[in-house]
N, C-alpha and C positions, 0 to 999 in steps of 0.2 A: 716089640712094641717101640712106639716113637715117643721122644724127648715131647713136650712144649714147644719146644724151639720148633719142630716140622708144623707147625700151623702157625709160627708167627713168620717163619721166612717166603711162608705163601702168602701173608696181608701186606710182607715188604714190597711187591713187587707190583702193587696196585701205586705206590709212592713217587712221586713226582719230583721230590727231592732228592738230586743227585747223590747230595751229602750221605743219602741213607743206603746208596745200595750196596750190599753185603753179598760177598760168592763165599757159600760157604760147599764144602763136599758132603754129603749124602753116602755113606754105606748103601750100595747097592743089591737091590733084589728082584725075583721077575715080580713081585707082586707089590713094589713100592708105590707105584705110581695109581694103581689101585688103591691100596691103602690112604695115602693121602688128597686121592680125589674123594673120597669115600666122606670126609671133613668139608668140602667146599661145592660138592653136588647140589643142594639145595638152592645152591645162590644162583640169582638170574644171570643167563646166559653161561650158564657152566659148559665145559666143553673138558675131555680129555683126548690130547693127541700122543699115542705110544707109536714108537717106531715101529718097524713091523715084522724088521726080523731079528733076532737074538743074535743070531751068525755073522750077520752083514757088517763091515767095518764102520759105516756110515750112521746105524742103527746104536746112537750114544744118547739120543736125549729122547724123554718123554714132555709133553708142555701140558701143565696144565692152566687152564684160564676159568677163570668168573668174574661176574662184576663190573664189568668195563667201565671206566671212568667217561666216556662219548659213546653212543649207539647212533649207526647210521642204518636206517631200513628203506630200500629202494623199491618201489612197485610200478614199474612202467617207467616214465620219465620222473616223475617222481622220489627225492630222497627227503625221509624227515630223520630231523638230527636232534638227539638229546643229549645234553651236557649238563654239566653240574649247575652252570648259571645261564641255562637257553636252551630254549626249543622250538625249531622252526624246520617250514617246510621245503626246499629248494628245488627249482630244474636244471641245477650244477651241476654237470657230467658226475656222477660219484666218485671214478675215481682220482677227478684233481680236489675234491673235496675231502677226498680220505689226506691226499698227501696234503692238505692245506692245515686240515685238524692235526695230523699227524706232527707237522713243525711246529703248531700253537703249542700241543701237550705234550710232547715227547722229546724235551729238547736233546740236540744232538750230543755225545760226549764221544771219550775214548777212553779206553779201559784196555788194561792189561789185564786179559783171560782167554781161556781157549774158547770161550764159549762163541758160539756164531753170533747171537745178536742179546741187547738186553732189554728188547721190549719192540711193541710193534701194533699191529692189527692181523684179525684175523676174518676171513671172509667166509659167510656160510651162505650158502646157495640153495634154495628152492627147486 
């Protein structure tokens, strides 16, 4: 079973202040990333992404996401964006608008960790 702490270090990462973010290590299992998607499933736009193979050297992170702090949904030429404080509907190429929103919310930093990235977008296709 999990600490507390495994469902407050998945609300950290919604967090927009640098100041907060915390790498902490996780005891590993095949069925962690179940388990704690299992806590944030409910929430809109939940998604979990597991590597895919147990063997593979590259197969080190599982991602999980919900919640997104910006929603961009594209139908044709068409993108409508919601934000915390805005919602509107644009004919902006999507994706100079994802990098556009992406440098308003996400400001850049640099961190010593091994991890590849500490936050981002994710695109789901129809």
């Amino acid at each position: 079973m999990y600490g507390s702490n495994s469902l407050s270090q998945i609300k950290q990462m919604n967090n927009n202040d640098l100041n907060n973010i915390q790498i902490q290590s996780i005891d590993y299992h095949p069925n962690l990333s179940k388990q704690l998607f299992s806590k944030i499933e409910h929430k809109p736009w939940a998604m979990l992404l597991r590597s895919a193979s147990s063997e593979h050297i590259d197969s080190r992170y599982d991602i999980l996401v919900a919640d997104p702090l910006v929603k961009l949904t594209t139908s044709g030429e068409e993108t409508k964006v919601e934000g915390p404080n805005e919602s509107y509907s644009t004919k902006q190429d999507p994706f100079e608008l994802l990098a556009e929103l992406q440098s308003r919310y996400i400001p850049d930093c640099t961190h010593d960790s091994a991890l590849p990235f500490l936050g981002g977008s994710r695109l789901f296709c129809l």
